[in-house]
MARFI-976788 format. One record per atom (N, C-alpha, C): y, x negated, z. Coordinates in steps of 0.2 Angstrom, whole numbers, plus 5000, padded with zeros to 4 digits. Last residue first. Layout:
BEGIN
YXZ ...
This chain:
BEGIN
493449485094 493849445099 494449425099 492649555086 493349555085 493649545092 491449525076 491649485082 492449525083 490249595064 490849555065 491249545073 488849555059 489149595063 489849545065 487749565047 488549565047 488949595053 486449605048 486649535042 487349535045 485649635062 486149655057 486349605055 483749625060 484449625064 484949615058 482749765061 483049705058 483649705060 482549915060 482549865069 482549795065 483149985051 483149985056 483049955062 482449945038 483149895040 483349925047 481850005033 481449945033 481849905036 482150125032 481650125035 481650055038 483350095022 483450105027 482850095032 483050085008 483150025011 483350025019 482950205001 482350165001 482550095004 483750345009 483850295005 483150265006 483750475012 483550475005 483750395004 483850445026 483250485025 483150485014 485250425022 484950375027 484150385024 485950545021 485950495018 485550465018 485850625035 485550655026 485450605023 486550545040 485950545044 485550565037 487950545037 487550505035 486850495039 487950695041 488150645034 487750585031 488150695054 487350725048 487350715044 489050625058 488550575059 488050615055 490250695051 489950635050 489450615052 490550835056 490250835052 489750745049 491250785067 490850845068 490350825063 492250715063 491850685068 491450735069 492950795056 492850765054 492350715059 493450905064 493050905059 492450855058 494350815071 493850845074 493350865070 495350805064 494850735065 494250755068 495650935064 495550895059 495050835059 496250945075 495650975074 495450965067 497250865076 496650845082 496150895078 497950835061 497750865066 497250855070 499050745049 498750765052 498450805060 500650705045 500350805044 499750815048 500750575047 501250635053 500850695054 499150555042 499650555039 499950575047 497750435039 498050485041 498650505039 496350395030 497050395030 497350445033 494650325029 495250375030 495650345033 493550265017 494350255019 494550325023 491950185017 492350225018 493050245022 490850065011 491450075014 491850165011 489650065006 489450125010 490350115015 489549925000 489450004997 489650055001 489349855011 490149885006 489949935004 488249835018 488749875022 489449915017 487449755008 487149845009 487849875016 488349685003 488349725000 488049795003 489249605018 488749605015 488649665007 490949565016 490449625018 490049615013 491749455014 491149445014 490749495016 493049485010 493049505017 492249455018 492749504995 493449425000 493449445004 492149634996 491849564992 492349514995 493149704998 492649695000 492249645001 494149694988 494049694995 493949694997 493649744975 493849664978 493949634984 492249864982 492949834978 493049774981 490349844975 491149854982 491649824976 489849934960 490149874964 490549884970 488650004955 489050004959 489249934961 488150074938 488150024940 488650044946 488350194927 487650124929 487550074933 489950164928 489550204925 488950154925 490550134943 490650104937 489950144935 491750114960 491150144954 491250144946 492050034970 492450064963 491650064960 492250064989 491750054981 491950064976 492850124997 492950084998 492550014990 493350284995 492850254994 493050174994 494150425005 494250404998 493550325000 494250585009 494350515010 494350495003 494550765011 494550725008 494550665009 493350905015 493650845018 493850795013 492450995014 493051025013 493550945015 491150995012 491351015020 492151015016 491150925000 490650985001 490851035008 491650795003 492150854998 491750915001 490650755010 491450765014 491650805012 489750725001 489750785004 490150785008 490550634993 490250694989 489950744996 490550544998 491250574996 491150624995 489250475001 489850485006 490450565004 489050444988 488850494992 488950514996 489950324989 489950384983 489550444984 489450234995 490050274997 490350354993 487950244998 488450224994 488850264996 486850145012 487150225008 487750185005 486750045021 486150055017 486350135017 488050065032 487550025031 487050055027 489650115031 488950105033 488550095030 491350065037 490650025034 489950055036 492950115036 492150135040 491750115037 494550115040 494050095034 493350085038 496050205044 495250175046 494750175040 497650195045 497050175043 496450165046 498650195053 498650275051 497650265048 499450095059 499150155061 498650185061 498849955051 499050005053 498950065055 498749785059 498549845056 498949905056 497749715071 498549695065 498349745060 496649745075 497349735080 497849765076 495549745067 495649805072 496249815074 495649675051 495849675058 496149725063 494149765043 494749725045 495049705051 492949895045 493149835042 493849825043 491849955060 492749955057 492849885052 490249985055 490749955058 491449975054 488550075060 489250065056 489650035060 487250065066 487450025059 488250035056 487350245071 487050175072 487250125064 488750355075 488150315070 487950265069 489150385086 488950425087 488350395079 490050265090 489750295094 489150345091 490750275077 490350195079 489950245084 491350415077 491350395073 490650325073 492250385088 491950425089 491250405083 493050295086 492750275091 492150325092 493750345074 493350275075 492950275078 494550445078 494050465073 493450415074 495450365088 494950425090 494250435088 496150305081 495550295086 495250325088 496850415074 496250375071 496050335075 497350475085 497250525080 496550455076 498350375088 497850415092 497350445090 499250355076 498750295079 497950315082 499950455077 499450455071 498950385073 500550435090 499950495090 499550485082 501050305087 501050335094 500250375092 501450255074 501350215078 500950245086 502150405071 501550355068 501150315071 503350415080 502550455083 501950415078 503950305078 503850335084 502950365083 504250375063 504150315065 503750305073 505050465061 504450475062 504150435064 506350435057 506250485061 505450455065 506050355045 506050325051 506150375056 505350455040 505050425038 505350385046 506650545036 506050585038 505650515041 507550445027 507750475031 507150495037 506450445017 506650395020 506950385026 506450575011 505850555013 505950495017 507750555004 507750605011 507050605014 507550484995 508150475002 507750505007 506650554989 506350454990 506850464996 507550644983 506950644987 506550574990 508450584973 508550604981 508250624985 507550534965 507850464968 508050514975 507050654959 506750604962 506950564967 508250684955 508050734958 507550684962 508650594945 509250614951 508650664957 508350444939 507850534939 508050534947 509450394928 509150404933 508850454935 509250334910 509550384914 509050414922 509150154911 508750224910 509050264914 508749984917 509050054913 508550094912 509049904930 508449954930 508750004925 510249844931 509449814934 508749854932 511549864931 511349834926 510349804928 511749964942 512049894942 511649834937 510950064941 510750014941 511149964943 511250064919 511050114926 510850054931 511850044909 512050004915 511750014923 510450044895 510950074898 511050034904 509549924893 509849984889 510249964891 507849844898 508549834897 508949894892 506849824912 507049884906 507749864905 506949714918 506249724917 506349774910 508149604924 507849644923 507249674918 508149464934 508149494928 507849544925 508949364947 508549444945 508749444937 509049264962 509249274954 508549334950 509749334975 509149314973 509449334964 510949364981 511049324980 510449294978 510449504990 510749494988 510849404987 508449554988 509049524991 509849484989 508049704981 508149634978 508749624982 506849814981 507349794988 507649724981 506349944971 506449874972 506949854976 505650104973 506050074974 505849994973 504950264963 504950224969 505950164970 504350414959 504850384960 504750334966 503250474954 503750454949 504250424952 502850584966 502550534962 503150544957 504050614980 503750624975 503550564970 503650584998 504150604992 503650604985 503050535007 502850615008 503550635003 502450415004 502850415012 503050485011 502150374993 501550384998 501950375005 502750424983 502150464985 501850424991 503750294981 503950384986 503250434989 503450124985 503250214981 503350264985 504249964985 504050044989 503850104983 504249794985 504249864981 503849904986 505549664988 505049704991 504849774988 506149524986 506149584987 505349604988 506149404998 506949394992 506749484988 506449395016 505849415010 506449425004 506949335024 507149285020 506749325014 507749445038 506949435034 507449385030 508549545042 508349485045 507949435043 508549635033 509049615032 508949545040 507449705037 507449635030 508149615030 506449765045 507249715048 507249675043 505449895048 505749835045 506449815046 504049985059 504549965057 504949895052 502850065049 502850005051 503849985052 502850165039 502350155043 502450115049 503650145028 503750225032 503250215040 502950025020 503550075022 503450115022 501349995018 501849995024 502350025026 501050015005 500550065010 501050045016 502149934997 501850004995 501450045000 502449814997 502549835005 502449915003 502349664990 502149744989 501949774994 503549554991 502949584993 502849654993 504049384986 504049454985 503449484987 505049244984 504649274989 504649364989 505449124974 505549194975 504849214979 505848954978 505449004976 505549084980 507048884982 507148924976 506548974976 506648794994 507248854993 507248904989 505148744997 505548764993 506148824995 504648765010 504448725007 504948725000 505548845018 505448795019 505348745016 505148995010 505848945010 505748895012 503848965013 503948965005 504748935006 504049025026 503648965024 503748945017 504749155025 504949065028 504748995028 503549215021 504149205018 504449135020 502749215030 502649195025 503149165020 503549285039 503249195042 502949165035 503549405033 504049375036 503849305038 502249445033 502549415028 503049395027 500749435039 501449395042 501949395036 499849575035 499949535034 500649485037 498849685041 499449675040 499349605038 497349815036 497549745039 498449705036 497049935028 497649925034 497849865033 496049935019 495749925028 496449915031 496749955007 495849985008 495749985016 497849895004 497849975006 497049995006 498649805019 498149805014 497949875012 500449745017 499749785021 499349815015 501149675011 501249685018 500849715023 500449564998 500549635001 500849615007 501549424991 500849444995 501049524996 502049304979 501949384979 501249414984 503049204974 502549214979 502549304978 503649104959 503449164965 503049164968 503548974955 504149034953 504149084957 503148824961 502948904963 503548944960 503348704961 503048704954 503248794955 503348664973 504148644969 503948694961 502448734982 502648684979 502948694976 500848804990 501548804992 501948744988 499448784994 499848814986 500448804986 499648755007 499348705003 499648734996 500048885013 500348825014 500248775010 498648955008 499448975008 499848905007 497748895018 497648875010 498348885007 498048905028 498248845027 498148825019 498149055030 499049035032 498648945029 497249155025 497049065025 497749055025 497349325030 497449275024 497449195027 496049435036 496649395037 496749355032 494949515034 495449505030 496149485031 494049455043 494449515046 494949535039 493349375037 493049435036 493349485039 494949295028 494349275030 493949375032 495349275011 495549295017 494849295020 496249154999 495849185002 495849215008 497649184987 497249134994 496749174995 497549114971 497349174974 497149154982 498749034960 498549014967 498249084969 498649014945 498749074949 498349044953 499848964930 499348954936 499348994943 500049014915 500149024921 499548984927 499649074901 499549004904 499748974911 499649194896 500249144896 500349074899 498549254895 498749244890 499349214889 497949214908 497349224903 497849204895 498849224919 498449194918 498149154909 499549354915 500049294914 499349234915 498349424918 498849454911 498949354911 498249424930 497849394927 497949384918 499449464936 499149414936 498649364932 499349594932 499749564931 499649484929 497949614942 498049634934 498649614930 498749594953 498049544952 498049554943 499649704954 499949634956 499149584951 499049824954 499749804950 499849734951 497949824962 497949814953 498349774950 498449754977 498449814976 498249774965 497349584983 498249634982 498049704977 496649514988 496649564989 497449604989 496849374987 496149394981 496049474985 498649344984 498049344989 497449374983 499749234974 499549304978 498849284981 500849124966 500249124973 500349214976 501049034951 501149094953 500549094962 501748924941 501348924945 501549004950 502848854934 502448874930 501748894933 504548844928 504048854935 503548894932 505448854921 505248784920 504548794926 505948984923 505648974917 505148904917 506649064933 506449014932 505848994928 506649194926 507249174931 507149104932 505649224922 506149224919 506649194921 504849244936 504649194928 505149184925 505549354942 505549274944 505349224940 505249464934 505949424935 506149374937 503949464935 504249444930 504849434927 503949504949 503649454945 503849424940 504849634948 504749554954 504449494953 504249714939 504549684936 504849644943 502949734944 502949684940 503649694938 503249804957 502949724956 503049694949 503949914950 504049874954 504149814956 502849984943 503449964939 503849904943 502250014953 501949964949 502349964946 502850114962 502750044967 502349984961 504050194952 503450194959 503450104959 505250194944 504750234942 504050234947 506750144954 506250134950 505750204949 508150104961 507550144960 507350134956 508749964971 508549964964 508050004964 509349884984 508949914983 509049964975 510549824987 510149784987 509549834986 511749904991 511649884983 511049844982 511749935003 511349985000 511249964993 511349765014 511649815009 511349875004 510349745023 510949735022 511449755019 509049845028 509149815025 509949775025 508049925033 508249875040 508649825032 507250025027 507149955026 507449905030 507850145029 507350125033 506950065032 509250105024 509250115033 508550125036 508850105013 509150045014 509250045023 508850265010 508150175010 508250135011 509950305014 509350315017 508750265016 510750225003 510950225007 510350235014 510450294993 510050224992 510550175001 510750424995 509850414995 510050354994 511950414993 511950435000 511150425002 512050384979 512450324983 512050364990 511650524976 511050464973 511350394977 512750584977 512150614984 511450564982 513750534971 513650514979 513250554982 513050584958 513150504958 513150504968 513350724957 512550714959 512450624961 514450704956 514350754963 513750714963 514850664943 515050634950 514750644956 514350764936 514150704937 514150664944 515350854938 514550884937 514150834939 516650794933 516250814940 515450824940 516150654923 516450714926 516050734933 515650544920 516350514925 516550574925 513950504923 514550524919 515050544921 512750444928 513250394924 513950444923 512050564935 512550524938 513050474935 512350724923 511950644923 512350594928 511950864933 512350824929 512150744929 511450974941 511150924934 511450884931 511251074951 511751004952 511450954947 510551164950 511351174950 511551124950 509351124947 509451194940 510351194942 508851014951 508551034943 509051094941 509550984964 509650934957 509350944949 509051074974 509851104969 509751054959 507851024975 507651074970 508451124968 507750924985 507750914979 507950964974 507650984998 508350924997 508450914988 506451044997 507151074998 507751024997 505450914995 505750974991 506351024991 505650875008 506050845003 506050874998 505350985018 506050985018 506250915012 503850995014 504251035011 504951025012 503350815009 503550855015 504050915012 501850824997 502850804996 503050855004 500550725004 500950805001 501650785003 500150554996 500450615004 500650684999 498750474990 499550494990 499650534997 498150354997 498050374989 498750404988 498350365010 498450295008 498350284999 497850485013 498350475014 498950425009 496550565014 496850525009 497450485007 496150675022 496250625027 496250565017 496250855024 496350795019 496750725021 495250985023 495650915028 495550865023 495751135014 495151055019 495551045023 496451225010 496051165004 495551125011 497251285019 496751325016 496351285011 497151155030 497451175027 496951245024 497051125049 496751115042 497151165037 
């Protein structure tokens, strides 16, 4: 535990790992030269910016380092994937995402919806948050400029096929552009795009232990692209604007870090949150794991409990020094589950009361420990101030999901 808490928020942002700070902090005061510029000062800092797109390209399993395009995080990202592929084909007038994609994508969407006339295929997922592979299939057609699914869901984990996706789009059409907001997966999950048909893929630095303001576009080589910020050549003409050298080396050397880590992600951060889970169902009556238990990642556990809001949740975890985060978007007067919830069909007295933790590499067995310490009084305090718990105790559960 830190001198701040425990900080299980993972999947919101990571502390920048000290060794990508140290990789960073020559590029502000000794090695400042603009990569564009054909002196030394320049030059130096241009092949240690060629030696970071180099490191994200070796944890994307990529094929070439030029296939990868820094950017300002994981929403400059998506939409400019989107609205490279509108451009790129103009005559296509049809767009297919999921009814549980991160802002950046659905608020896009509903943009080109509402004021460009766009047709937008939303598939649906079932209660594991699996995606409708026949509704998918069904949207699938000559009309599609792009496809745009997540790789992983950032409320419950749950992974997505996107690789099977993707070939499914090529199959049905060559041309449509296949793109996935792989923002909660990289660093998590190994990748082989350079085996993949995926055409690209956006990354954010904050949330694999590099810095907020900087991310990545993968664009596979011989995908028709247009770029989003036009200027300068920065970029191989894709992404103008003087590059933010400090940033973009940080994103390297996080990426470098990242596949190292991989292993134990998969291994002990895994550990670490079945742990929390299991302790966690056992020790509080009415709660369950949202999503698919299996297909998932590591590091997440989303926790539904029953008849309390999450927002109270949050409030005494802060109080104990712990941080998660709410499966509910809060609204002044009013509680709504988030959209994810809601395309899960979690009843409302289970959504309200979803809550997120995120692990990281950083975290600790006595951290989860905490946290399993302090949980069931939690929501036992809660319980005792709700008006619908009494009455819901030995009623049968509106929502009990099957994970066979």
């Amino acid at each position: 535990m830190t001198a701040q808490g425990v900080y299980l928020d993972n999947n919101a942002t990571t502390r920048v790992d000290p060794r990508v700070v140290e990789e960073m902090l020559p590029y502000f005061t000794e090695q400042f030269g603009n990569p564009s510029s054909m002196h030394g000062f320049g030059a130096r800092v241009g092949a240690r910016l060629d030696w970071a797109r180099e490191q994200v390209q070796d944890l994307l399993g990529a094929a070439h380092d030029t296939e990868i395009v820094f950017t300002s995080g994981g929403t400059e990202s998506d939409n400019t994937a989107i609205l490279s592929a509108l451009e790129a084909y103009p005559s296509r007038k049809e767009i297919i995402t999921s009814v549980v994609e991160h802002p950046a994508i659905l608020s896009l969407c509903d943009y080109l919806e509402n004021k460009r006339s766009y047709k937008i295929h939303r598939i649906p997922v079932d209660r594991q948050g699996n995606l409708d592979i026949a509704a998918y299939r069904a949207a699938l057609s000559p009309n599609v400029a792009v496809v745009s699914i997540m790789w992983a869901n950032n409320e419950t984990g749950t992974l997505f096929p996107v690789e099977e996706l993707a070939r499914m789009a090529k199959e049905k059409d060559k041309a449509i552009i296949f793109h996935t907001d792989a923002v909660q997966a990289v660093g998590k999950i190994p990748m082989k795009l350079a085996d993949s048909v995926i055409d690209m893929l956006s990354l954010s630095g904050h949330k694999l232990h590099a810095p907020k303001g900087i991310g990545a576009l993968y664009v596979r080589r011989g995908c028709r692209f247009r770029p989003l910020l036009r200027g300068g050549h920065q970029e191989r003409n894709r992404r103008a604007g003087t590059e933010n050298a400090p940033g973009i080396i940080g994103l390297g050397k996080a990426a470098q870090l990242a596949l190292e880590s991989m292993a134990f992600e998969n291994s002990e951060v895994k550990r670490l949150r079945d742990k929390l889970e299991a302790a966690i169902l056992a020790a509080v009556p009415n709660s369950f794991v949202t999503g698919n238990p299996e297909t998932r990642l590591p590091n997440t556990a989303n926790v539904a409990f029953e008849y309390i809001e999450g927002e109270a949740i949050l409030l005494l975890l802060n109080e104990q020094g712990i941080a998660a985060s709410s499966g509910s978007a809060c609204t002044s007067g009013s509680l709504e589950p988030s959209h994810v919830m809601r395309a899960m069909q979690v009843p409302y007295t289970a959504a309200h009361g979803a809550t997120r933790f995120s692990l990281s590499r950083e975290t600790t067995e006595a951290e989860v420990d905490k946290v399993i310490e302090v949980m069931p009084g939690i929501i036992a305090r809660l319980r005792v101030l709700s008006p619908y718990w009494d009455s819901a105790v030995n009623a049968p559960k509106e929502f009990a999901p099957t994970y066979a």
